[in-house]
C-alpha positions in Angstrom: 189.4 172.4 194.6 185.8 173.1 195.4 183.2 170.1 195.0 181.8 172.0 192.0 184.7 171.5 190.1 185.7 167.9 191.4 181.7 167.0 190.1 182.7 168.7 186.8 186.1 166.8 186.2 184.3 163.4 187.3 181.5 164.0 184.8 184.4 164.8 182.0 185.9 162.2 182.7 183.1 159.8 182.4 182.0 161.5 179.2 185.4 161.3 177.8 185.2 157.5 178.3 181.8 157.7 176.7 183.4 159.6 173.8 185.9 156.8 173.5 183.5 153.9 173.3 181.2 155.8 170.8 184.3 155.9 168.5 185.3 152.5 168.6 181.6 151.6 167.9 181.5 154.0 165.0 184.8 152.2 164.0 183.4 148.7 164.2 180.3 149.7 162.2 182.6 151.1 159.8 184.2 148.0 159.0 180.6 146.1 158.6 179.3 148.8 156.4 182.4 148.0 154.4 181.6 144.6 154.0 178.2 145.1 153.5 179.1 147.7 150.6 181.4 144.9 149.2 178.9 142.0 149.7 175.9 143.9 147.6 174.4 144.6 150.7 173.9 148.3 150.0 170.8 149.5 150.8 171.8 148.4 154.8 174.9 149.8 154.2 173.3 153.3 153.5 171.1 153.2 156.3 174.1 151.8 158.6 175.8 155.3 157.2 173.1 157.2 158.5 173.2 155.8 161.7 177.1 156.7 161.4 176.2 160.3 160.8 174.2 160.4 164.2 177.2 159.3 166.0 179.5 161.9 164.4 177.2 164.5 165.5 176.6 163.1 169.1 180.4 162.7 169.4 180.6 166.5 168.7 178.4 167.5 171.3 179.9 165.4 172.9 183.6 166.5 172.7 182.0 170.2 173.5 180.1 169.5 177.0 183.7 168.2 177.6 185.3 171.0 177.2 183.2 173.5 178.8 183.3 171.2 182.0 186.7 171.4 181.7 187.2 174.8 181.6 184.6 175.4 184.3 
């Protein structure tokens, strides 16, 4: 295996990790928005939702630097 791709799997690795902790923040915030939707908090509960939005998109771009390091 050359150095190159060693770096590569490294870096994937450490992304996937990355990618794993982003969920289970996206997860917990989940769970507050619910309560704050419940509670008659709303108004933070839609802008917690937007923040949510931001992490589904990261986590995508996310997922696809993974996969081209991967497959490099």
């Amino acid at each position: 295996m050359s150095d190159n791709s060693e770096a590569n799997i490294a870096i994937a690795d450490a992304l996937t990790l990355l990618l794993h902790n982003q969920h289970a923040l996206a997860a917990s915030m989940e769970e507050v928005i619910n309560w704050l939707s419940e509670n008659g908090v709303g108004i933070v509960a839609d802008n917690a939702m937007t923040a949510m939005a931001t992490l589904d998109v990261n986590a995508q771009a996310i997922t696809d630097a993974i996969m081209r390091l991967r497959l490099s």
